[in-house]
N, CA, C and O atoms as CSV, one atom per row, in Angstrom:
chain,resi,resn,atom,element,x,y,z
A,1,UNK,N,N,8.913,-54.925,18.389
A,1,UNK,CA,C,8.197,-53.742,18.857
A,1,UNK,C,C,7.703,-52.969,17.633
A,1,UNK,O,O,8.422,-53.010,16.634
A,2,UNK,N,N,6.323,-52.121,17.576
A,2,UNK,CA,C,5.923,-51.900,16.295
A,2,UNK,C,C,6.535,-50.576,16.486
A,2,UNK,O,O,6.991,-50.116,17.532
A,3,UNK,N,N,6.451,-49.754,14.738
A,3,UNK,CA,C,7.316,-48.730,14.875
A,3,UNK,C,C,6.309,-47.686,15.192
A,3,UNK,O,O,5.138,-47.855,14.855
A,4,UNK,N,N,6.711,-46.568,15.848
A,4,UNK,CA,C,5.919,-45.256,16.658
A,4,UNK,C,C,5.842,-44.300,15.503
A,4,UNK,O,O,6.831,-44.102,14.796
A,5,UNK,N,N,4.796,-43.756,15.312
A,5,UNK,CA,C,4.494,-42.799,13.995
A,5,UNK,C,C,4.035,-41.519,14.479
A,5,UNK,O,O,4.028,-40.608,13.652
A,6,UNK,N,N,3.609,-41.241,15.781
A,6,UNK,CA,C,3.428,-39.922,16.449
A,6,UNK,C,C,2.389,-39.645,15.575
A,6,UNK,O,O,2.636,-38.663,14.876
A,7,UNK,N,N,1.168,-40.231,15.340
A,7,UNK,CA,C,0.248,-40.303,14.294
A,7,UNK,C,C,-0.433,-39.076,15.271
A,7,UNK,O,O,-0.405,-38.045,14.599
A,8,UNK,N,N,-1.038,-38.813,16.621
A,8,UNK,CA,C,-1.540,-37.578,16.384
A,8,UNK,C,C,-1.052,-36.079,16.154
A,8,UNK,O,O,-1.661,-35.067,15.806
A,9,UNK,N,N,0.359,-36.339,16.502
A,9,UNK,CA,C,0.805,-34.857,15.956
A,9,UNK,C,C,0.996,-34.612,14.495
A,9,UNK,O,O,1.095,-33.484,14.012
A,10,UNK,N,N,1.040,-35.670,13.849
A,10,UNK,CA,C,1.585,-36.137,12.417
A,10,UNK,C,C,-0.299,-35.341,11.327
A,10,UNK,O,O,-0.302,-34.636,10.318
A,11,UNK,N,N,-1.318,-35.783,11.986
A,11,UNK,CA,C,-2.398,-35.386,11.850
A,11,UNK,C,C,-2.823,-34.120,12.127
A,11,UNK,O,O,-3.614,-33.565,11.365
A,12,UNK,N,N,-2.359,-33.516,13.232
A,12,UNK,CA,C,-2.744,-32.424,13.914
A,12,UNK,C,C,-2.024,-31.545,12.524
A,12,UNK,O,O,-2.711,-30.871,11.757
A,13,UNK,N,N,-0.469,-31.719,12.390
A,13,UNK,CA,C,-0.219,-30.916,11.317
A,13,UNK,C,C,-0.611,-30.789,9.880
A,13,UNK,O,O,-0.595,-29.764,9.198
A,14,UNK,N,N,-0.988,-32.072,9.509
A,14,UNK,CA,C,-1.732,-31.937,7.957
A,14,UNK,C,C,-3.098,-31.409,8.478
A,14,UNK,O,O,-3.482,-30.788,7.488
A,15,UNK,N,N,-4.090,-31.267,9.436
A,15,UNK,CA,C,-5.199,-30.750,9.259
A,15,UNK,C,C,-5.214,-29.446,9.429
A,15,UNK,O,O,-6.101,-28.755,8.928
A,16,UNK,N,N,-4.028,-28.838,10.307
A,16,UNK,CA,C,-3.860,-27.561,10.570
A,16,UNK,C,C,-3.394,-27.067,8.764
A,16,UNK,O,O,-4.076,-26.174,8.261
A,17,UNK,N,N,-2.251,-27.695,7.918
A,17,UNK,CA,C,-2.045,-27.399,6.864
A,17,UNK,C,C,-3.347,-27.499,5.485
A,17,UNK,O,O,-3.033,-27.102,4.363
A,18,UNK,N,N,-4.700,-28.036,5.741
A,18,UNK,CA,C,-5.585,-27.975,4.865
A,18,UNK,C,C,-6.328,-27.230,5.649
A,18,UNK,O,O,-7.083,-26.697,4.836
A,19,UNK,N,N,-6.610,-26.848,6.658
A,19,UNK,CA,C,-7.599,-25.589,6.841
A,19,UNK,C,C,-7.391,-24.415,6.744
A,19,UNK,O,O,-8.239,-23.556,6.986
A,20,UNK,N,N,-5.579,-24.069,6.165
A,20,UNK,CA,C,-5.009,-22.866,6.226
A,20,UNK,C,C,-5.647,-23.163,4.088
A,20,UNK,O,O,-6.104,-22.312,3.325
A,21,UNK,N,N,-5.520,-23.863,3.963
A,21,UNK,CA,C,-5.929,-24.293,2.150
A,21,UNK,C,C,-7.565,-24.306,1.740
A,21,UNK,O,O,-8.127,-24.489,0.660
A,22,UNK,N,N,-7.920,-24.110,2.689
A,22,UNK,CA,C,-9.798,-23.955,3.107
A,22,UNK,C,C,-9.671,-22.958,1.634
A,22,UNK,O,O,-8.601,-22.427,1.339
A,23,UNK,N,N,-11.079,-22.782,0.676
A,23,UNK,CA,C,-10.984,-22.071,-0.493
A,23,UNK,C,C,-10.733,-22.511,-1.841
A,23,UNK,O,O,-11.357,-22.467,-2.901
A,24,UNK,N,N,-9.626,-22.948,-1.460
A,24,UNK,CA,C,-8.286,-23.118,-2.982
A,24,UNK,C,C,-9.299,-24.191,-3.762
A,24,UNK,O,O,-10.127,-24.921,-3.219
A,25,UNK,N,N,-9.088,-24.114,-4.783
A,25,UNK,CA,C,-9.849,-24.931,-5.642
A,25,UNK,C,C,-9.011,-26.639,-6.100
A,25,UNK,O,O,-7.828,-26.892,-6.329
A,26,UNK,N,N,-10.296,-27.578,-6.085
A,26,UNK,CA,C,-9.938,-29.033,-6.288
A,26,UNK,C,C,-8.789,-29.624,-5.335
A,26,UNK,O,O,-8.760,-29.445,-4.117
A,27,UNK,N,N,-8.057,-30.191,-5.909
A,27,UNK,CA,C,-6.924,-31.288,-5.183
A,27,UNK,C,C,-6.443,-29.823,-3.960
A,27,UNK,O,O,-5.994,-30.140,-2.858
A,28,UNK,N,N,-6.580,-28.543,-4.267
A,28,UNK,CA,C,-5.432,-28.110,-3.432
A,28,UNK,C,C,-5.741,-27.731,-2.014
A,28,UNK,O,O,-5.059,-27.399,-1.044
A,29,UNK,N,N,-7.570,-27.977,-2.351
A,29,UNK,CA,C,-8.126,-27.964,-0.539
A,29,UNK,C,C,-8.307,-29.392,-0.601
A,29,UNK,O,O,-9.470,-29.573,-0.240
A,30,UNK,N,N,-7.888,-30.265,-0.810
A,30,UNK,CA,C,-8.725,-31.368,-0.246
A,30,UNK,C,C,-7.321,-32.355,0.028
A,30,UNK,O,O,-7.323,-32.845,1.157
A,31,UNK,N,N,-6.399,-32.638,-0.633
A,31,UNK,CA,C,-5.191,-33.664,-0.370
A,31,UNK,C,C,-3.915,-32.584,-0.144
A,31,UNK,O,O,-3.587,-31.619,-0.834
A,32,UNK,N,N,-3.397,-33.060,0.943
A,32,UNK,CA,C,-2.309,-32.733,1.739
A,32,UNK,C,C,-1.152,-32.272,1.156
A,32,UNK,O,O,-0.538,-31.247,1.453
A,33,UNK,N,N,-0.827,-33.269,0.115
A,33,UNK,CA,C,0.564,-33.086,-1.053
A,33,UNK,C,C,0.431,-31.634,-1.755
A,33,UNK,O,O,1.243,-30.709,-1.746
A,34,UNK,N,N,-0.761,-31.711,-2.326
A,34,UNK,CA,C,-0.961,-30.268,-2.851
A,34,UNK,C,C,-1.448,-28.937,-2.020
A,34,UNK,O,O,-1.496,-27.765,-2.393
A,35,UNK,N,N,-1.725,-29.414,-1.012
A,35,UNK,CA,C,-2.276,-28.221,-0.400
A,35,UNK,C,C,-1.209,-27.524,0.498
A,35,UNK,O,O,-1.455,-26.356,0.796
A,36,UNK,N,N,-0.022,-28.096,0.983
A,36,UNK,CA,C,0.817,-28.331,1.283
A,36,UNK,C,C,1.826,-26.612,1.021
A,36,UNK,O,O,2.221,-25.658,1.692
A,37,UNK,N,N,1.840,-27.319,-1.013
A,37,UNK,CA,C,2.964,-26.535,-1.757
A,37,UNK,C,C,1.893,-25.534,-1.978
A,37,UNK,O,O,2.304,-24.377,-1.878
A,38,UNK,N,N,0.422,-25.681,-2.295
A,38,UNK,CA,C,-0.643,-24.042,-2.675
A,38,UNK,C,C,-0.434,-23.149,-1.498
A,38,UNK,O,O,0.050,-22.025,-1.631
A,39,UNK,N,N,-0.982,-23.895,0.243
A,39,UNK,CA,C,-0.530,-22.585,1.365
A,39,UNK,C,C,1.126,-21.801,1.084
A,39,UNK,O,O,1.376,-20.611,1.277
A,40,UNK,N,N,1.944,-22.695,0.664
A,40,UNK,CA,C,3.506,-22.014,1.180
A,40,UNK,C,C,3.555,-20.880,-0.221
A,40,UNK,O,O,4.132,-19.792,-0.222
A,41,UNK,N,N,2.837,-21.446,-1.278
A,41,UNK,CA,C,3.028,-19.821,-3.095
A,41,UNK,C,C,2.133,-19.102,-2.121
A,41,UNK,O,O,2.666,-17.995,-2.202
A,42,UNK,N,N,1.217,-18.951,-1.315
A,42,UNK,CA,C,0.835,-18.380,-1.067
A,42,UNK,C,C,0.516,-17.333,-0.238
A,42,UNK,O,O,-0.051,-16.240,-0.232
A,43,UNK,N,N,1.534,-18.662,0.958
A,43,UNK,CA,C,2.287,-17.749,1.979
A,43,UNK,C,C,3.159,-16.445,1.681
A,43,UNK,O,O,3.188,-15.350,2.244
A,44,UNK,N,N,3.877,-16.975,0.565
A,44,UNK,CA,C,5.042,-16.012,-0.108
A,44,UNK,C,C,4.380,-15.257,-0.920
A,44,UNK,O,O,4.796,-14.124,-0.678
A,45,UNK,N,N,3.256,-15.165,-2.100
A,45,UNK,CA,C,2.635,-14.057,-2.575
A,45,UNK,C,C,2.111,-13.212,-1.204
A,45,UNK,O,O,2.058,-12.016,-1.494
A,46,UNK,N,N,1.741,-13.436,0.078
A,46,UNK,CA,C,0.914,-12.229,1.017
A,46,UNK,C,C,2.146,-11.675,1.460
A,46,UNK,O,O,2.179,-10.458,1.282
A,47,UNK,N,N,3.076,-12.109,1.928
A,47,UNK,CA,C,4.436,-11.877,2.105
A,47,UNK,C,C,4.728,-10.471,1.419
A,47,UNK,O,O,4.687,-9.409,2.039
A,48,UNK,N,N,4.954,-10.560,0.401
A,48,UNK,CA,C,5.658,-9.977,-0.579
A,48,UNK,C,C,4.826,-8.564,-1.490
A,48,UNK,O,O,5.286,-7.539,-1.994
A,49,UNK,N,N,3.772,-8.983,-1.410
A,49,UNK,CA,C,2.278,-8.289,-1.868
A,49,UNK,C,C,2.190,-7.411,-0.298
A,49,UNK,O,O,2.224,-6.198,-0.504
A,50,UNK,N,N,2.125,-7.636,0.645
A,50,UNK,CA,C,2.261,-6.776,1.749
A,50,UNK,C,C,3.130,-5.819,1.583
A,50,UNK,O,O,2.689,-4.768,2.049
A,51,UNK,N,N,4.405,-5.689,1.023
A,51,UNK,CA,C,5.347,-4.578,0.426
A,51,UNK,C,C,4.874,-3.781,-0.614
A,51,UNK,O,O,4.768,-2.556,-0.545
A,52,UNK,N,N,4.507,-4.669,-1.854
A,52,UNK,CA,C,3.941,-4.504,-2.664
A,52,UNK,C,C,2.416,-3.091,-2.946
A,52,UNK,O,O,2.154,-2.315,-3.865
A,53,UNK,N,N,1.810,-3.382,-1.665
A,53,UNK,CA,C,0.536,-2.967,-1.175
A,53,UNK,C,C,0.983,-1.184,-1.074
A,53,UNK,O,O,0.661,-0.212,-1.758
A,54,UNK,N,N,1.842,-1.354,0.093
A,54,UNK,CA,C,2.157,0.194,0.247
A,54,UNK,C,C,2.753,1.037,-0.446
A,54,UNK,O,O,2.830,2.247,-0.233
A,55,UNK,N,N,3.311,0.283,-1.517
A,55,UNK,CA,C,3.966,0.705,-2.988
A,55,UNK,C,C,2.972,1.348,-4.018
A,55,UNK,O,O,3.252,2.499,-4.352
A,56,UNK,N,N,2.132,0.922,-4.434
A,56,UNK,CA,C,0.981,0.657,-5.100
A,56,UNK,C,C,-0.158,2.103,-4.674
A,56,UNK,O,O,-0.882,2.777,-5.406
A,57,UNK,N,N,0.125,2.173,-3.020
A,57,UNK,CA,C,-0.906,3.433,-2.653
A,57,UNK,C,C,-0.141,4.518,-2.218
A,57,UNK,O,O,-0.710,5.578,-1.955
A,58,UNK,N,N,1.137,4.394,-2.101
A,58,UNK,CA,C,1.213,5.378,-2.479
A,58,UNK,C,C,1.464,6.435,-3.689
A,58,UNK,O,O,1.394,7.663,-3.725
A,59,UNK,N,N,1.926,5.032,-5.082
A,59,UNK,CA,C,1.801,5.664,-5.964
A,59,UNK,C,C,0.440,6.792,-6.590
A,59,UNK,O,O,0.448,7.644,-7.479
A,60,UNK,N,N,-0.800,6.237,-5.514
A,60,UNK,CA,C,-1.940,6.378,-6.548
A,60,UNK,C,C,-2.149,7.743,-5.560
A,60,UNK,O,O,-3.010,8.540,-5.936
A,61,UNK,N,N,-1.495,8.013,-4.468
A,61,UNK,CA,C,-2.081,9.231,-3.657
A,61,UNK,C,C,-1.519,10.124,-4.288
A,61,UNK,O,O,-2.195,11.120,-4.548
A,62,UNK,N,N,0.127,10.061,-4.818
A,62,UNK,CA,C,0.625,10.849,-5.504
A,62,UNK,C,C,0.497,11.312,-7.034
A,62,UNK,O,O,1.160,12.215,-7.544
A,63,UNK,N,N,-0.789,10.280,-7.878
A,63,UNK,CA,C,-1.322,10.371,-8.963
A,63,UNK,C,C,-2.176,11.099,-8.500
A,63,UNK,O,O,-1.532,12.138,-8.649
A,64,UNK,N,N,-3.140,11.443,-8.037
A,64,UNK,CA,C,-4.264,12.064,-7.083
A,64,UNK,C,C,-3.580,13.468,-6.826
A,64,UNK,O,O,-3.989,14.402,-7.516
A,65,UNK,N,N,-2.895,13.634,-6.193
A,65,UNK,CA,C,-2.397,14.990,-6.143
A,65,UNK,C,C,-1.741,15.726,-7.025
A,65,UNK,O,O,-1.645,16.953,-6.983
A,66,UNK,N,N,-1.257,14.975,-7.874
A,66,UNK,CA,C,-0.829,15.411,-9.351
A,66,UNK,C,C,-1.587,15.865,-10.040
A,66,UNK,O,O,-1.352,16.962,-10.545
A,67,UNK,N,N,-2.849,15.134,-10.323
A,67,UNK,CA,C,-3.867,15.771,-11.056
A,67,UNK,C,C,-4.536,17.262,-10.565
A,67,UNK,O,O,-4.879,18.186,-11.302
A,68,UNK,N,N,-4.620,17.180,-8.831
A,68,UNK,CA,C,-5.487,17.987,-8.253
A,68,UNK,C,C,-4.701,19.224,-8.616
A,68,UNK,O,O,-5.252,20.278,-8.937
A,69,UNK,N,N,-3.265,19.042,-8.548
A,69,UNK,CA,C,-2.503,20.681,-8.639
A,69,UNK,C,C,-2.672,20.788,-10.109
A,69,UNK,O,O,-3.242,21.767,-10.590
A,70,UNK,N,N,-2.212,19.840,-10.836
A,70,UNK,CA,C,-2.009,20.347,-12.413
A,70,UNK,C,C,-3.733,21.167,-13.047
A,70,UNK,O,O,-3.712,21.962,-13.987
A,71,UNK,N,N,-4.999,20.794,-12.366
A,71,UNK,CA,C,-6.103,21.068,-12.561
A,71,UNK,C,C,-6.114,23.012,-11.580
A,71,UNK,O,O,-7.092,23.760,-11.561
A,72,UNK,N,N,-5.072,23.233,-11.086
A,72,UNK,CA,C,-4.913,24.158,-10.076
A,72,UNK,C,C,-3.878,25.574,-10.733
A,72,UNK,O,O,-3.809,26.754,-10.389
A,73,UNK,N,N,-2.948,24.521,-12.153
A,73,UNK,CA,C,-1.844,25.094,-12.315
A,73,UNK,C,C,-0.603,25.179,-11.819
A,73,UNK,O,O,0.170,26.135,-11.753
A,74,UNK,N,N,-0.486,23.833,-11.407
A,74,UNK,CA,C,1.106,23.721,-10.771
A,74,UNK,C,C,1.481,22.593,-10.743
A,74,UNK,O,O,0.602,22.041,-10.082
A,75,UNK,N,N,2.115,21.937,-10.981
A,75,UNK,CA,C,2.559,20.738,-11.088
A,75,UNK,C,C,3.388,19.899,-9.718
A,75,UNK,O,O,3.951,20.520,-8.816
A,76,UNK,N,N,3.325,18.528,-9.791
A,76,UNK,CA,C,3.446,18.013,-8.569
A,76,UNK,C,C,4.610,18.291,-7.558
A,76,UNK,O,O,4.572,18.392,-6.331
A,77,UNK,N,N,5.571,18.378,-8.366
A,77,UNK,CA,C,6.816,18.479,-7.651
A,77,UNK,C,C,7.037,19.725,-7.119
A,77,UNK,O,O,7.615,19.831,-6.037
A,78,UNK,N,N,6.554,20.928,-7.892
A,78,UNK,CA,C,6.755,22.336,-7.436
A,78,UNK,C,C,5.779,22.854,-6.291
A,78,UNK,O,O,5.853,23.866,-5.594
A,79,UNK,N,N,4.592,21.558,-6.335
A,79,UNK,CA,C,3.819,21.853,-4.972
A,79,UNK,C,C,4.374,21.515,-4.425
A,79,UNK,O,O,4.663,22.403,-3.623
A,80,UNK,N,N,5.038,20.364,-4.135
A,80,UNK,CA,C,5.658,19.415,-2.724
A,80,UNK,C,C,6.934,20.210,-2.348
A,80,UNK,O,O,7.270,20.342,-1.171
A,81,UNK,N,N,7.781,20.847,-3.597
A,81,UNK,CA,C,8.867,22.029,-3.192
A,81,UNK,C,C,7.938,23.217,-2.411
A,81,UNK,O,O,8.455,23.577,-1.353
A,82,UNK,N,N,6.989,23.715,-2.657
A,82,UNK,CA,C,6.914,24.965,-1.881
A,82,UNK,C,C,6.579,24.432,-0.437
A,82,UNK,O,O,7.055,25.046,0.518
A,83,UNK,N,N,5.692,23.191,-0.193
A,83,UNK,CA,C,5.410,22.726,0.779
A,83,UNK,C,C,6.199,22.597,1.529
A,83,UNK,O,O,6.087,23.254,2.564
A,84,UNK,N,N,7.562,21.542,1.337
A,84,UNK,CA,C,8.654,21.663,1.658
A,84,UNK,C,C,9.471,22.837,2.678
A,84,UNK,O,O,9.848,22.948,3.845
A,85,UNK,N,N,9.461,23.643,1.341
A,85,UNK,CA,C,10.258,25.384,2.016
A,85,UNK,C,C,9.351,25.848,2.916
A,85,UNK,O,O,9.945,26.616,3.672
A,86,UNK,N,N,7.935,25.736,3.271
A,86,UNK,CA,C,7.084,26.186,4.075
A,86,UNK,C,C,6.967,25.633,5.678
A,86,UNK,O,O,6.375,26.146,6.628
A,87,UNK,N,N,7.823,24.294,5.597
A,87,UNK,CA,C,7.730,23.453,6.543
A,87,UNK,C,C,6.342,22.986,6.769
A,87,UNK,O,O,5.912,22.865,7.917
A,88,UNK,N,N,5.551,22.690,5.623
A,88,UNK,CA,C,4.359,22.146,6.095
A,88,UNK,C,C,4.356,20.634,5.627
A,88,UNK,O,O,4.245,20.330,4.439
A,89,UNK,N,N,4.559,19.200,7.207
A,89,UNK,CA,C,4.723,18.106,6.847
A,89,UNK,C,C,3.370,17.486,6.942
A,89,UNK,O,O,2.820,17.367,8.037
A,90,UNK,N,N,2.688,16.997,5.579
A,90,UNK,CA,C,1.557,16.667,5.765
A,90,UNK,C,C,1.917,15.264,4.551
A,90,UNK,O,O,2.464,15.314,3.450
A,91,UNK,N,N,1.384,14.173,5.265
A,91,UNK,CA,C,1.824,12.766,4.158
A,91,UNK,C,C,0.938,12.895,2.904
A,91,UNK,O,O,0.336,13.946,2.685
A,92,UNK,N,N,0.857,11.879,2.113
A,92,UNK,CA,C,0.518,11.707,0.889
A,92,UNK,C,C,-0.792,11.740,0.595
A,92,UNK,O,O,-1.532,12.480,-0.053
A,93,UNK,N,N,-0.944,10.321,1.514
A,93,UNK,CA,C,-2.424,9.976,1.823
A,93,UNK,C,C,-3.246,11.006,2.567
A,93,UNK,O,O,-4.457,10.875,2.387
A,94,UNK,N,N,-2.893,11.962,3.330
A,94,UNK,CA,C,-3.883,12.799,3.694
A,94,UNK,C,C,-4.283,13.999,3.198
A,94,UNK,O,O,-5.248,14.698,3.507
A,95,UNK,N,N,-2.980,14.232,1.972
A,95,UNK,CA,C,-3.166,15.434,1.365
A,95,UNK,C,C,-4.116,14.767,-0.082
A,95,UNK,O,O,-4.822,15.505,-0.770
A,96,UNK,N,N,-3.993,13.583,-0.294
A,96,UNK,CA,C,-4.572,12.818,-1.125
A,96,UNK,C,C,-6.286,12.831,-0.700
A,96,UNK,O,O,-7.145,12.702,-1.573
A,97,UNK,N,N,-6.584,12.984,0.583
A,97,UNK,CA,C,-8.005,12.569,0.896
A,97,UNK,C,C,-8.664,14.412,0.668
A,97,UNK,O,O,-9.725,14.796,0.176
A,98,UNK,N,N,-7.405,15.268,1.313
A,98,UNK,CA,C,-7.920,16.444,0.941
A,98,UNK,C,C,-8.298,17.146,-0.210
A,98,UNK,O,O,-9.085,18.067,-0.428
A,99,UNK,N,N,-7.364,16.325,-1.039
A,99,UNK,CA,C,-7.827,16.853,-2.476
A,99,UNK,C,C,-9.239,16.106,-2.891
A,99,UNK,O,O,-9.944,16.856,-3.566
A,100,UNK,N,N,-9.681,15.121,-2.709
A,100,UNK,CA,C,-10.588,14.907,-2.796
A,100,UNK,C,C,-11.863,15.080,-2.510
A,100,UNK,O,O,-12.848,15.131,-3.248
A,101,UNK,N,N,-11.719,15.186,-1.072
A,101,UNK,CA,C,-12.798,15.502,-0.195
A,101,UNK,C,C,-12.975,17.238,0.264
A,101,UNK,O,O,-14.047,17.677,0.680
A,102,UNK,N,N,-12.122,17.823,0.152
A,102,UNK,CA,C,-12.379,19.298,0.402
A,102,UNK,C,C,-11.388,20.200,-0.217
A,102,UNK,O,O,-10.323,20.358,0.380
A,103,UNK,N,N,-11.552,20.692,-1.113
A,103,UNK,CA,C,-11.461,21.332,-2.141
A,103,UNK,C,C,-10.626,22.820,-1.685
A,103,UNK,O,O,-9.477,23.258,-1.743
A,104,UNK,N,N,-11.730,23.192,-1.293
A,104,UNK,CA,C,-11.252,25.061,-0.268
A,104,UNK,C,C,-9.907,24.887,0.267
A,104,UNK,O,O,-8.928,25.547,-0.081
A,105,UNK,N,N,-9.928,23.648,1.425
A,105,UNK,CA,C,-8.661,23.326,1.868
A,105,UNK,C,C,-7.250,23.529,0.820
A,105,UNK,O,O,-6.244,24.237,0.796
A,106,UNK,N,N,-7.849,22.475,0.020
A,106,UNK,CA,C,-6.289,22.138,-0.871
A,106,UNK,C,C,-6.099,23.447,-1.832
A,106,UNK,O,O,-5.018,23.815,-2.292
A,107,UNK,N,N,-7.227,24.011,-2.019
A,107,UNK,CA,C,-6.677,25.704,-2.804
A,107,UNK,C,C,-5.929,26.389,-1.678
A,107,UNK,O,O,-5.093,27.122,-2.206
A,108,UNK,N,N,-5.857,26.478,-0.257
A,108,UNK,CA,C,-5.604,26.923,0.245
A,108,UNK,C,C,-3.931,26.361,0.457
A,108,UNK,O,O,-3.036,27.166,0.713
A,109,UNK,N,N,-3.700,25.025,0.325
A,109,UNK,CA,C,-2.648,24.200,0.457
A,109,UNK,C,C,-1.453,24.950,-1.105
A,109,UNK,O,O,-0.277,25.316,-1.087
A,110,UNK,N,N,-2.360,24.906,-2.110
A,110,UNK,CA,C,-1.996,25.399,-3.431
A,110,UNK,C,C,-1.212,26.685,-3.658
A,110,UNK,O,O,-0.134,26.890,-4.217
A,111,UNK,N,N,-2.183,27.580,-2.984
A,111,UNK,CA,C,-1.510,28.927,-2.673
A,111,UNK,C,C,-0.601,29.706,-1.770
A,111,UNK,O,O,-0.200,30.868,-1.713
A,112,UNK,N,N,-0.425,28.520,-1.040
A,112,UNK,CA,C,0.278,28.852,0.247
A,112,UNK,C,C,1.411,28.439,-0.668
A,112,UNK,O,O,2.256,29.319,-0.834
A,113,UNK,N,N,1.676,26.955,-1.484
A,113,UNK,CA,C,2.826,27.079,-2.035
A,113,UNK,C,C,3.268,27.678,-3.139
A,113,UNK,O,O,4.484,27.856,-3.220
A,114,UNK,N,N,2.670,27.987,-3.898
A,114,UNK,CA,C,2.727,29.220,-5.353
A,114,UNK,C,C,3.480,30.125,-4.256
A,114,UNK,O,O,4.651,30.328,-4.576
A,115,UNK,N,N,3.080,30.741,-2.993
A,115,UNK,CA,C,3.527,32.278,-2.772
A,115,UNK,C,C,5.122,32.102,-2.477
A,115,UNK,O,O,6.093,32.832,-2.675
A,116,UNK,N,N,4.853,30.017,-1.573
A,116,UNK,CA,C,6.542,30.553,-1.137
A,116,UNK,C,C,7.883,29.684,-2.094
A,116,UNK,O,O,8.978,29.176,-1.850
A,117,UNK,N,N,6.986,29.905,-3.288
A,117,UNK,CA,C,7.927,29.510,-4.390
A,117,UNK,C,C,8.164,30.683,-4.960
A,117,UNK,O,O,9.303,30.920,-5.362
A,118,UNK,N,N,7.360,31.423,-5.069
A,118,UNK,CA,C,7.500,33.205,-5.794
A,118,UNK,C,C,8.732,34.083,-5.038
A,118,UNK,O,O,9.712,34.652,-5.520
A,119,UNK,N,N,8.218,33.934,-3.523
A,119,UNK,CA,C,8.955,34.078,-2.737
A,119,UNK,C,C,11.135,33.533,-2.575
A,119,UNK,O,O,12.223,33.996,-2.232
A,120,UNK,N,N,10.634,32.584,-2.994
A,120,UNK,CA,C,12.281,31.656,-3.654
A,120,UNK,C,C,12.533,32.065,-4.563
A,120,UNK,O,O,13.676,32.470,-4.776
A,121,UNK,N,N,11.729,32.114,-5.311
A,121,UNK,CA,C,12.193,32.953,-7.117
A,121,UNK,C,C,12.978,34.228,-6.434
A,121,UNK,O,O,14.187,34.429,-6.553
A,122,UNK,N,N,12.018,35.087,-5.662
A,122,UNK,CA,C,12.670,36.396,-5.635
A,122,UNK,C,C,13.802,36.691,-5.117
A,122,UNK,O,O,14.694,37.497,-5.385
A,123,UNK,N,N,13.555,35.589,-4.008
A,123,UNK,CA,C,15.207,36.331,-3.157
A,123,UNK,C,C,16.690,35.236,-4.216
A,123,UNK,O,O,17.857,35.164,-3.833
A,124,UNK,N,N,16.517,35.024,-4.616
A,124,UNK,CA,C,17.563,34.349,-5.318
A,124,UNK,C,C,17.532,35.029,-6.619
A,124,UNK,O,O,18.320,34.700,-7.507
């Protein structure tokens, strides 16, 4: 009896594994062996780079707002403290778009926390 090789599922999976390799340059879109081990580094770089990603922005919203206060006279942390004591919860990224995009706003964001840091100074 000849031996059974399940040749179309056996196919179905190497073609499904080179069209996920569609791109990659030379041997690693075109033969199976290599394209194989390029999808799975690569699987694991999007993997991992997906963590990576939200790391990365929010560092840069909080570079962004650093600059906007220190250009304001206050530095980052003592804004996010008065903000804080004010109970005003507003994320990174949106106080990040405000500093950018509207100006009036974030002076207004600025001074609200200068007062209730003055305010902390005093009663203590």
């Amino acid at each position: 009896m000849p031996r059974a090789t399940n040749s179309p599922a056996s196919r179905k999976r190497r073609k499904r594994m080179l069209a996920k390799a569609k791109g990659f340059r030379g041997f690693r879109s075109k033969k199976y062996r290599f394209a194989k081990d390029a999808v799975r580094k690569a699987m694991t770089y999007a993997y991992r780079d997906r963590k990576n990603h939200k790391r990365t922005f929010r560092a840069l919203w909080i570079q962004r707002i650093n600059a906007a206060c220190r250009s304001r006279g206050i530095t980052y942390s003592r804004f996010m403290e008065g903000l804080k004591s004010l109970g005003i919860e507003l994320d990174r990224k949106v106080m990040s778009d405000i500093a950018i995009h509207d100006d009036h706003a974030f002076d207004g964001l600025v001074d609200q926390a200068k007062s209730a840091l003055d305010k902390k100074k005093a009663s203590s």
